[in-house]
BADOPA-701091 format. One record per residue (C-alpha): residue in one letter; chain; z, y, x. Coordinates in steps of 0.05 Angstrom, whole numbers, plus 5000, padded with zeros to 4 digits. Layout:
<node><type>A</type><mol>A</mol><up>Z</up><north>Y</north><east>X</east></node>
...
***
This chain:
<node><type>X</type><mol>A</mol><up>2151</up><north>7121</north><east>1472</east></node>
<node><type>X</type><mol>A</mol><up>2174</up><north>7164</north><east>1512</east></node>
<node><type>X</type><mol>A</mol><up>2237</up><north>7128</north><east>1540</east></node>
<node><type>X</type><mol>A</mol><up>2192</up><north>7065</north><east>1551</east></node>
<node><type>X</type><mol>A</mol><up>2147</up><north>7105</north><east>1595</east></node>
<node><type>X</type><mol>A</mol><up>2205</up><north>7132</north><east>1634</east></node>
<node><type>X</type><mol>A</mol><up>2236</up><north>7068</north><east>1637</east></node>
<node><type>X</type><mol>A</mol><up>2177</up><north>7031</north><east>1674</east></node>
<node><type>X</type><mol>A</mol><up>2165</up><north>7088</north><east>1714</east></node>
<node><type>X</type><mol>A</mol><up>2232</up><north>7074</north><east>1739</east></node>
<node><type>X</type><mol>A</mol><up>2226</up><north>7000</north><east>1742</east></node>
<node><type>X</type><mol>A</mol><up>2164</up><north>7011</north><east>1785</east></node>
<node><type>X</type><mol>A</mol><up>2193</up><north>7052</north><east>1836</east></node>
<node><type>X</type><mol>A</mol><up>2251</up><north>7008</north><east>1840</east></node>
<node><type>X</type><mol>A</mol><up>2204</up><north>6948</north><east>1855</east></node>
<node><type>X</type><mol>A</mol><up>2166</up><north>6990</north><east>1920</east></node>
<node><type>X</type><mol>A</mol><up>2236</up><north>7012</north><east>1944</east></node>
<node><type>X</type><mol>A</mol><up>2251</up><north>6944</north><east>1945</east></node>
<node><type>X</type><mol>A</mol><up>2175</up><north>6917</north><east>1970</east></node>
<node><type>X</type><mol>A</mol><up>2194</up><north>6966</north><east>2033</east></node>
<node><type>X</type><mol>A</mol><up>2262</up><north>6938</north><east>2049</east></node>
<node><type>X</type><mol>A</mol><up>2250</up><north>6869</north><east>2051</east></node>
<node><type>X</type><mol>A</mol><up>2172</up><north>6866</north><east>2081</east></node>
<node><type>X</type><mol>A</mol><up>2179</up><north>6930</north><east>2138</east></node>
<node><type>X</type><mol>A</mol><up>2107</up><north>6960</north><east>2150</east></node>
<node><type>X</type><mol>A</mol><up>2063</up><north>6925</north><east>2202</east></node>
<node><type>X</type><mol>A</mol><up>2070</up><north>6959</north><east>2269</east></node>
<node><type>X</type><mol>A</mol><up>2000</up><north>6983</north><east>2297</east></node>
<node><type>X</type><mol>A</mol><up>1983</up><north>6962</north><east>2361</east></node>
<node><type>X</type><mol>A</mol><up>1980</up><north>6997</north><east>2430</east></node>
<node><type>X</type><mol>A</mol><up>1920</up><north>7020</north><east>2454</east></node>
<node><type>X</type><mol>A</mol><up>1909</up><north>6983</north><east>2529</east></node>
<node><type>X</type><mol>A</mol><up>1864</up><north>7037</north><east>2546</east></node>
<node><type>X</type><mol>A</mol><up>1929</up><north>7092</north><east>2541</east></node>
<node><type>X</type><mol>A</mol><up>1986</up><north>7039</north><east>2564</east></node>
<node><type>X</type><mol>A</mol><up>1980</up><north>7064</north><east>2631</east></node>
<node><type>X</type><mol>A</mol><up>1969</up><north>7134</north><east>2622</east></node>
<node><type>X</type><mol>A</mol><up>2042</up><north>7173</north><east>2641</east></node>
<node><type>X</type><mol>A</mol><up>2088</up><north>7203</north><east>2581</east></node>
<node><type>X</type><mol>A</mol><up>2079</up><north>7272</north><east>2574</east></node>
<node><type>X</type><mol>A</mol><up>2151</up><north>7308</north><east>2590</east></node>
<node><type>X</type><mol>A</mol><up>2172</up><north>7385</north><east>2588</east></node>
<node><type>X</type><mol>A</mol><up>2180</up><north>7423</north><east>2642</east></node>
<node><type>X</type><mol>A</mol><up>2259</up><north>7418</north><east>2624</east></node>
<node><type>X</type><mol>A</mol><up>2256</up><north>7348</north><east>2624</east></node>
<node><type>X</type><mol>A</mol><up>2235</up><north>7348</north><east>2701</east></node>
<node><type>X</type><mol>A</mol><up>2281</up><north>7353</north><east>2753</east></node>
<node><type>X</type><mol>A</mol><up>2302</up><north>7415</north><east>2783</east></node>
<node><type>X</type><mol>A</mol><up>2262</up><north>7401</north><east>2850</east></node>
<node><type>X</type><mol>A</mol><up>2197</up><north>7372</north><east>2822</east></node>
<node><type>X</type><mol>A</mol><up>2182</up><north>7437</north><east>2769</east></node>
<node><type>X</type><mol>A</mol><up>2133</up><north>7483</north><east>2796</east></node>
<node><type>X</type><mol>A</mol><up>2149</up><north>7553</north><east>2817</east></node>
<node><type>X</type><mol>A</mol><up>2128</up><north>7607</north><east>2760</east></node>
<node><type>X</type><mol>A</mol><up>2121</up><north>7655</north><east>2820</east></node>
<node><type>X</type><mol>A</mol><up>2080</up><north>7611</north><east>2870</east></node>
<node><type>X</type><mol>A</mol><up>2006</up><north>7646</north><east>2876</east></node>
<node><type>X</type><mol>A</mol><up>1958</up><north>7596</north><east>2861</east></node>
<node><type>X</type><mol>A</mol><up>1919</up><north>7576</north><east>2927</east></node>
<node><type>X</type><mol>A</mol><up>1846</up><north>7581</north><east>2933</east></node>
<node><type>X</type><mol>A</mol><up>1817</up><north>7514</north><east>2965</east></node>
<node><type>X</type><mol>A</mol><up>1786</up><north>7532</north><east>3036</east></node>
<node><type>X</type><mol>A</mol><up>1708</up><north>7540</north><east>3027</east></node>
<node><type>X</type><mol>A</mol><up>1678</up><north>7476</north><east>3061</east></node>
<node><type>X</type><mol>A</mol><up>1625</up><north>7491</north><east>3124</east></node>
<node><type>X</type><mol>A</mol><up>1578</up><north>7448</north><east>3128</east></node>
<node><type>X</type><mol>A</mol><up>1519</up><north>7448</north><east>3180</east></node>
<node><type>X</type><mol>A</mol><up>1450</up><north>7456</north><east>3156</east></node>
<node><type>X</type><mol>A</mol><up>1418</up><north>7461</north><east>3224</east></node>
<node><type>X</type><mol>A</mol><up>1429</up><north>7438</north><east>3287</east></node>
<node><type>X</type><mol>A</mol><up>1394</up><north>7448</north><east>3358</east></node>
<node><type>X</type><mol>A</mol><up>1379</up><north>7394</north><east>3406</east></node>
<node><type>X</type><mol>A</mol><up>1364</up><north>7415</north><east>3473</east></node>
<node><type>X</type><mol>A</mol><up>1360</up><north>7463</north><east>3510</east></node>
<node><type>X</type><mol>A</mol><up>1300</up><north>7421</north><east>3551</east></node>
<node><type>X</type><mol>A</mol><up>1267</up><north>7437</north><east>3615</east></node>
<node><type>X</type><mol>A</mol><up>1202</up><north>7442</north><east>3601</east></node>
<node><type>X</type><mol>A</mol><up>1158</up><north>7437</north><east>3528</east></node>
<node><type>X</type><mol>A</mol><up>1135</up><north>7364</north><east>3549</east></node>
<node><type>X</type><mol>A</mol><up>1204</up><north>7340</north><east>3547</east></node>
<node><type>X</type><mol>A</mol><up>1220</up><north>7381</north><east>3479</east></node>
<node><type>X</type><mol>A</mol><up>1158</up><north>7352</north><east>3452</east></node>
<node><type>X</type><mol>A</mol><up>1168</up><north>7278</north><east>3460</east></node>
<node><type>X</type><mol>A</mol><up>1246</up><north>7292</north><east>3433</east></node>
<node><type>X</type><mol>A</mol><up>1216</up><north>7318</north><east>3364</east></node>
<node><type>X</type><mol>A</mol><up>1170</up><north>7261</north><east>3368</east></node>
<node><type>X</type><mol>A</mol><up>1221</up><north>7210</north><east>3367</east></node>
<node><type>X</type><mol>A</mol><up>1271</up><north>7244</north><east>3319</east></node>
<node><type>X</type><mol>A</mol><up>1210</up><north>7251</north><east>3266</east></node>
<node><type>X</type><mol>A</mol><up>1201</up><north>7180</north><east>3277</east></node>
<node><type>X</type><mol>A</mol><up>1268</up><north>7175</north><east>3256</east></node>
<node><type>X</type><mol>A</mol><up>1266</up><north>7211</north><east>3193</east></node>
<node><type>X</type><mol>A</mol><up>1277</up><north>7277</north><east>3223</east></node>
<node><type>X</type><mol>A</mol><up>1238</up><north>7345</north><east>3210</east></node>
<node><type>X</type><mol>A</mol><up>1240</up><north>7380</north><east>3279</east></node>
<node><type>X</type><mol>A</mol><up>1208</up><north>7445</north><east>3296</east></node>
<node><type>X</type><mol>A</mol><up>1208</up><north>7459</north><east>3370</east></node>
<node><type>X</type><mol>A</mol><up>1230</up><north>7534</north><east>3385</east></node>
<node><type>X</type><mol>A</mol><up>1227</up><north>7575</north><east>3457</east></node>
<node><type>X</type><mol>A</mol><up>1279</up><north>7629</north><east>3476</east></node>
<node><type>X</type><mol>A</mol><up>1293</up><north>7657</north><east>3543</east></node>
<node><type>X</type><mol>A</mol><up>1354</up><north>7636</north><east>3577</east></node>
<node><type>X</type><mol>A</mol><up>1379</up><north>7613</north><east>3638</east></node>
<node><type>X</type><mol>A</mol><up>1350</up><north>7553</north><east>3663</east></node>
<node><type>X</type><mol>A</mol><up>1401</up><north>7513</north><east>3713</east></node>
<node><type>X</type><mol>A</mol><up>1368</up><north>7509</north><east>3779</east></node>
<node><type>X</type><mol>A</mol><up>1417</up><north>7461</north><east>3810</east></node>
<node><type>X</type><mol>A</mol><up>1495</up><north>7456</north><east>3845</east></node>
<node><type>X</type><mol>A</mol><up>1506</up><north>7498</north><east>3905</east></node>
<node><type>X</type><mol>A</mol><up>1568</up><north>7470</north><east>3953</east></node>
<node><type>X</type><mol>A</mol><up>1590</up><north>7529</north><east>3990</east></node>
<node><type>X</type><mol>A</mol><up>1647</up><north>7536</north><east>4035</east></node>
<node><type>X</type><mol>A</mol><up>1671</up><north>7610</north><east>4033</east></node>
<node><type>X</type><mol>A</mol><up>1725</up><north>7656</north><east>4061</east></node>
<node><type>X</type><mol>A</mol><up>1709</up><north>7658</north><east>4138</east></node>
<node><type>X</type><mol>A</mol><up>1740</up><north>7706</north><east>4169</east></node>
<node><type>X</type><mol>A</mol><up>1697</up><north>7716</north><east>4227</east></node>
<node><type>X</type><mol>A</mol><up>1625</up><north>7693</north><east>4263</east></node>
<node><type>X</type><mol>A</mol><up>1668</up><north>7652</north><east>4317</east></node>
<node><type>X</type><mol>A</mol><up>1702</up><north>7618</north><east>4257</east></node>
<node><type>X</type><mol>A</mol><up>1636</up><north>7604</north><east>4229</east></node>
<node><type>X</type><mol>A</mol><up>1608</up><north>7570</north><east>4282</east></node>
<node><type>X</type><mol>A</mol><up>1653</up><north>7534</north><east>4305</east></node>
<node><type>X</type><mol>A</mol><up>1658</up><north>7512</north><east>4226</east></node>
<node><type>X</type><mol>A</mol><up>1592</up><north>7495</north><east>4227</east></node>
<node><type>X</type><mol>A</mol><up>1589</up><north>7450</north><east>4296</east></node>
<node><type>X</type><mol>A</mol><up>1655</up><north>7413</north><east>4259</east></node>
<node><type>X</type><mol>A</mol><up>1605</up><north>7394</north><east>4201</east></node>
<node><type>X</type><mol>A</mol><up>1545</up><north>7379</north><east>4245</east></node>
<node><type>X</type><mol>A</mol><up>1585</up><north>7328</north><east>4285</east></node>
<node><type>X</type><mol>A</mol><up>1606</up><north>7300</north><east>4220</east></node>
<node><type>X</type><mol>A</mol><up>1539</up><north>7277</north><east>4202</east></node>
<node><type>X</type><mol>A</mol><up>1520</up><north>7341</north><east>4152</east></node>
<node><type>X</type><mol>A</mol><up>1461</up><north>7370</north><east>4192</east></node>
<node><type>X</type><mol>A</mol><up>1437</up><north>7415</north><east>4131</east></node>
<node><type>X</type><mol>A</mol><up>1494</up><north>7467</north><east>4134</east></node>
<node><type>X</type><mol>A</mol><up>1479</up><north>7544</north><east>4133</east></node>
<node><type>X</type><mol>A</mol><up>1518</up><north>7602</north><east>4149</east></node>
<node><type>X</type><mol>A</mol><up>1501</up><north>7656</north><east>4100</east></node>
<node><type>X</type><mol>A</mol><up>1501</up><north>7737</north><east>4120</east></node>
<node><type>X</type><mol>A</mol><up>1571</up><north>7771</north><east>4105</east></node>
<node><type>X</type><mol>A</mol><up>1588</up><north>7787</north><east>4041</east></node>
<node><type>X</type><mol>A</mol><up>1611</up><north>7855</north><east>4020</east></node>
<node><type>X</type><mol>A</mol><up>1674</up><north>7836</north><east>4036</east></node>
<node><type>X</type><mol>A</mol><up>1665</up><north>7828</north><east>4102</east></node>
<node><type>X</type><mol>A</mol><up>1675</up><north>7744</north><east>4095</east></node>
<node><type>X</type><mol>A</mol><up>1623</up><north>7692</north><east>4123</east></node>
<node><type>X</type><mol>A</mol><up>1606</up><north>7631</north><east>4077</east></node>
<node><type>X</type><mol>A</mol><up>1565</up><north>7567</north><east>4094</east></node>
<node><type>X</type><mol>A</mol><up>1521</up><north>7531</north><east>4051</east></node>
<node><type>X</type><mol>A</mol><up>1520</up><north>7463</north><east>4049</east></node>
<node><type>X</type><mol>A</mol><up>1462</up><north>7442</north><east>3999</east></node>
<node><type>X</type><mol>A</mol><up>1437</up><north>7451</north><east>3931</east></node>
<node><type>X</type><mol>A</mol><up>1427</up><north>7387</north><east>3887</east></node>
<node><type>X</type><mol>A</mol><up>1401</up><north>7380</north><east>3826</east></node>
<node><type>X</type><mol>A</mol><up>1451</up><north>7326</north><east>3805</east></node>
<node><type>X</type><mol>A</mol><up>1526</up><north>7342</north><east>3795</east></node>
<node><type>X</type><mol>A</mol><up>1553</up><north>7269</north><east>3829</east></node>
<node><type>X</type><mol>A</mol><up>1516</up><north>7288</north><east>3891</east></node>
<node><type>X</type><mol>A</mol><up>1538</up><north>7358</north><east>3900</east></node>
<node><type>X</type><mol>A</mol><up>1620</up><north>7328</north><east>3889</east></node>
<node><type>X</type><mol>A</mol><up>1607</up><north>7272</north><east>3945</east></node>
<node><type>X</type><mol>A</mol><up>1582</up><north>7317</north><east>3983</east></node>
<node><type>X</type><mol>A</mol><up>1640</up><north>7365</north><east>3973</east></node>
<node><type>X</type><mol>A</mol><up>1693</up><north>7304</north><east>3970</east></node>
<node><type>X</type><mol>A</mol><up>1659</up><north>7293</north><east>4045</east></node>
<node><type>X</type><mol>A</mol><up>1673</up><north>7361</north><east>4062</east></node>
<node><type>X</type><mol>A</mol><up>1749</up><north>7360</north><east>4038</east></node>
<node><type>X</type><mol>A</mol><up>1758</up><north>7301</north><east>4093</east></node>
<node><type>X</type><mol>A</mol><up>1751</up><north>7340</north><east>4149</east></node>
<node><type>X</type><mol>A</mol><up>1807</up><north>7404</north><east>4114</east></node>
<node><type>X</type><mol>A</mol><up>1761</up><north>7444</north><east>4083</east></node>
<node><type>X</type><mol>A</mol><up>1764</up><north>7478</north><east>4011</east></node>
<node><type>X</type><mol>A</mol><up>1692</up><north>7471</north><east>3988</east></node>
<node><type>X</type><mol>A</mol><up>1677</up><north>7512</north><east>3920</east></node>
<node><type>X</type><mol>A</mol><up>1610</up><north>7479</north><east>3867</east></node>
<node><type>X</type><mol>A</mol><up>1579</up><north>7530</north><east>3841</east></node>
<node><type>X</type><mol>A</mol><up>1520</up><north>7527</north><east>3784</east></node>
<node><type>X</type><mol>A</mol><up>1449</up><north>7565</north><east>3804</east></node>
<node><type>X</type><mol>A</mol><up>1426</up><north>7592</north><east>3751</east></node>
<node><type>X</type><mol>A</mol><up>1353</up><north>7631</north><east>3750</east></node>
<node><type>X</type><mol>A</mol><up>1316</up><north>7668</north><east>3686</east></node>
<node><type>X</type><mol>A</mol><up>1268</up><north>7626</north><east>3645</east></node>
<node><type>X</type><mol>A</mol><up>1245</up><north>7596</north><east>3589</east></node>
<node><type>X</type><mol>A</mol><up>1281</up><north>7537</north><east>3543</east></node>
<node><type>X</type><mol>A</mol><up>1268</up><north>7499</north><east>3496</east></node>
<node><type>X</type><mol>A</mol><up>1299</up><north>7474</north><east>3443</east></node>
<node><type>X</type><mol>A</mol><up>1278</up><north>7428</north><east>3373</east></node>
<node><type>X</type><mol>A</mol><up>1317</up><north>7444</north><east>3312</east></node>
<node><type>X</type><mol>A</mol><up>1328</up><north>7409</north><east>3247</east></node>
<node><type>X</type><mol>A</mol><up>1363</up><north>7390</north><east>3188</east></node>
<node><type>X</type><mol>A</mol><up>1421</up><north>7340</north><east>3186</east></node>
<node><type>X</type><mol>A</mol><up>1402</up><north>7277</north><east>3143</east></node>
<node><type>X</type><mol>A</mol><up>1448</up><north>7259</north><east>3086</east></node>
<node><type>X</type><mol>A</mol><up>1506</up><north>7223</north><east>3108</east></node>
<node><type>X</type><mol>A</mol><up>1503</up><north>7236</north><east>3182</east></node>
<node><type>X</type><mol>A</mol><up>1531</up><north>7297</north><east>3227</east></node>
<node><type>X</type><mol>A</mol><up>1496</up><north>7295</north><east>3288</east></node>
<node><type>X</type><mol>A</mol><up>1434</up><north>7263</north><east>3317</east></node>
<node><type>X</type><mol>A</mol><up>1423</up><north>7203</north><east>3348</east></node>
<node><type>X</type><mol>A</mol><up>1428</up><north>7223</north><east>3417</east></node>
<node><type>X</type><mol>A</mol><up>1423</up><north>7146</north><east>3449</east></node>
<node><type>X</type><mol>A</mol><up>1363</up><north>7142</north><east>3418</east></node>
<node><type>X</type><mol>A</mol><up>1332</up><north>7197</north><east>3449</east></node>
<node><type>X</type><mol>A</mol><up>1355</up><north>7188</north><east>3517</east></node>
<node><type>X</type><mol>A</mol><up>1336</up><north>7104</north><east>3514</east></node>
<node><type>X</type><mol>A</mol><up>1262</up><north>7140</north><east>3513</east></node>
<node><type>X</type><mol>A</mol><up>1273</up><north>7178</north><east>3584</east></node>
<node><type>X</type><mol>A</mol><up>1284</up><north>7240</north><east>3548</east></node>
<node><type>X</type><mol>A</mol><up>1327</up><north>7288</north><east>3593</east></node>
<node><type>X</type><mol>A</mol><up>1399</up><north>7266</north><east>3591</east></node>
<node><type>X</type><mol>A</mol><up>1431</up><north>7339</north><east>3604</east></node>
<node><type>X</type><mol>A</mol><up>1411</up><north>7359</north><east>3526</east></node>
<node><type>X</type><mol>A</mol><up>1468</up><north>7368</north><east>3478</east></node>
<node><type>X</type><mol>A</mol><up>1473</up><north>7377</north><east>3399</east></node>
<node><type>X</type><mol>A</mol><up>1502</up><north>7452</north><east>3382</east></node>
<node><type>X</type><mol>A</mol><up>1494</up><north>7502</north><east>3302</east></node>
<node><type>X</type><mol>A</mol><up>1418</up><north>7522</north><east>3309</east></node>
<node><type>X</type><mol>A</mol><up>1429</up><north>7607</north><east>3325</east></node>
<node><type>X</type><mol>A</mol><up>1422</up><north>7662</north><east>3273</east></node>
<node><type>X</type><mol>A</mol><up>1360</up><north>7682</north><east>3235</east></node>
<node><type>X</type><mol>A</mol><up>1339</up><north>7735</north><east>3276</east></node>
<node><type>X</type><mol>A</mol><up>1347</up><north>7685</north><east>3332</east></node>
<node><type>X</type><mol>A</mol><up>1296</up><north>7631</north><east>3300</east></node>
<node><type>X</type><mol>A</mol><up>1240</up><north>7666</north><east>3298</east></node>
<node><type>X</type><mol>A</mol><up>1176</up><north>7629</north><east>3318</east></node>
<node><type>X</type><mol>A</mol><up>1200</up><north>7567</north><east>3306</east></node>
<node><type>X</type><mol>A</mol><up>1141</up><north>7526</north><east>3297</east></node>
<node><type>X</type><mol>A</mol><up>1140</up><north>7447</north><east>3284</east></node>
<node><type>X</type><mol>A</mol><up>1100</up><north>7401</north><east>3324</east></node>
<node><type>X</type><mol>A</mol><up>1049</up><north>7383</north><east>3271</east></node>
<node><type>X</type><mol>A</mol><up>1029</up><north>7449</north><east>3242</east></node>
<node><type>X</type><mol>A</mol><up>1002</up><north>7497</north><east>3296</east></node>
<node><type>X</type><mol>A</mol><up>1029</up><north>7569</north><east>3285</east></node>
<node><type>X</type><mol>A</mol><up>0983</up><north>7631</north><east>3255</east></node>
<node><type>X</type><mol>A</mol><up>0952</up><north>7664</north><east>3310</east></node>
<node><type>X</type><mol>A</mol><up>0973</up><north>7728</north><east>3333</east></node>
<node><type>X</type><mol>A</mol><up>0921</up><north>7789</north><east>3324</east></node>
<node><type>X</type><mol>A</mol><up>0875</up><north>7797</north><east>3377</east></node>
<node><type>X</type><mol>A</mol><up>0862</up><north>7859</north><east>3420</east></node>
<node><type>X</type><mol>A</mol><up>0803</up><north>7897</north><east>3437</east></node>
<node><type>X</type><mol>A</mol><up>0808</up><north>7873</north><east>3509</east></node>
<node><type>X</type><mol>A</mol><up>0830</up><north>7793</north><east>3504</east></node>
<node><type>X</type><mol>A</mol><up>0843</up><north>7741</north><east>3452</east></node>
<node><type>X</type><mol>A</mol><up>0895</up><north>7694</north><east>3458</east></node>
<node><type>X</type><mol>A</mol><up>0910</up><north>7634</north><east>3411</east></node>
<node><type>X</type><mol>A</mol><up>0971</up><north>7581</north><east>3409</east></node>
<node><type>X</type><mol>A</mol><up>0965</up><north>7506</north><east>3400</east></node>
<node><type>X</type><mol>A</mol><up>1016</up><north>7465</north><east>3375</east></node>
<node><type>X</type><mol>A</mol><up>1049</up><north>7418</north><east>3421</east></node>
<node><type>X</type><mol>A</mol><up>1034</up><north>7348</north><east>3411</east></node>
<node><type>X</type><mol>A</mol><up>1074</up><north>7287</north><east>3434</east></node>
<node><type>X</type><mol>A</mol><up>1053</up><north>7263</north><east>3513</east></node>
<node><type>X</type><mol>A</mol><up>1008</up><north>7324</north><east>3523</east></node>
<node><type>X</type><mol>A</mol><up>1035</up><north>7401</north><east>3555</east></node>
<node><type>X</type><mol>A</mol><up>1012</up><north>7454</north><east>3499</east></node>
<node><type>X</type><mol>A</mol><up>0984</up><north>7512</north><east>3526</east></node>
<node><type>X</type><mol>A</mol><up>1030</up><north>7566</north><east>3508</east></node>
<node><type>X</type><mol>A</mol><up>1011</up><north>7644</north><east>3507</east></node>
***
């Protein structure tokens, strides 16, 4: 019995050796999902100039600054700030008006300096009076001992340069100065909508707000303080013995009265 059992055993594996030679195993099929995924290769199999350097530091990625408030302004007066946060709310914006002291731009001064003497000063200032510029001013000595003359202050920049381009006909060097005076601006700060990186400033000025505002980071914390928005009037401050004073909000169309 025993060499029967041996014997098919043998006659058996004979028969699968043979299964496996003629019929080869059915291949299994590629996955389309991986066909276009790269082979994975050794870092010996790369060439020389495409392996990475074992001693390169790793390089942080640059932290990404993004703004999350910006400051529209600064405007002449609250009227003019007020009907700018009125508009931007209208478009989706969340402004909050906010006062600081500053310097508030009084206008262009066209100035002709470095006269050497009174004679040369007058007689300057007859040369420009027969050119048709009747407003001209000398102005007292200056420290250094040099006379100037003033010829105007304007409140738009294209009239103070004609006037100095008029003054350059007749040989003279005329300088443009900004006058600039203490005060009070203001300014409406808010928050950038998704999507967009500045505010729509066409918009704004379409409406006869004043064109001379400009988009710029809202300042520092410490700088922000009593910002207030133009729906929600802001706590009042304690009253003294002697006065009390309160603070409305500033509506659109109407001058708030400030403390």
């Amino acid at each position: 019995m025993r060499r029967v059992f041996f014997a098919l055993l043998f006659l058996n594996l004979a028969y699968l050796g043979w299964a496996l030679w003629v019929t080869p195993p059915p291949s299994v099929p590629a996955n389309p999902q991986l066909a276009h995924l790269p082979s994975l290769k050794l870092l010996t199999e790369l060439p020389a100039d495409k392996r990475p350097d074992p001693d390169a530091v790793a390089r942080k990625p640059e932290p990404v600054v993004t703004t999350t408030c910006m400051s529209v302004g600064p405007f002449p007066d609250v009227t003019n700030s007020a009907q700018a946060a009125a508009i931007l709310k209208m478009k989706g914006f969340e402004p909050k008006q906010r006062a600081a002291e500053g310097d508030t731009l009084q206008g262009y001064a066209v100035i002709v300096s470095g006269l050497k003497s009174e004679q040369e000063a007058d007689k300057t200032l007859v040369m420009l009076e027969h050119a048709g510029i009747k407003d001209a001013l000398v102005m007292p000595a200056g420290t250094d001992g040099l006379r100037r003359i003033s010829l105007g202050l304007f409140t738009e920049r294209g009239r103070a340069d004609k006037r100095a381009e008029a003054v350059k006909s007749l040989g003279l060097k005329p300088d443009i100065t900004e006058r600039k005076i203490p005060g009070t601006l203001y300014w409406v700060d808010l928050a950038p909508q998704p999507g967009m990186s500045s505010v729509p400033m066409t918009d704004l000025f379409a409406e006869g707000v004043s064109s001379k505002v400009s988009v710029t980071p809202c300042p520092g914390p410490q700088q922000t303080a009593g910002v207030a928005s133009p729906s929600a009037a802001p706590a009042p401050a304690p009253a003294s013995p002697a006065t009390t004073t309160t603070a409305s909000a500033p509506t659109p169309g109407a001058v708030p009265k400030l403390p």
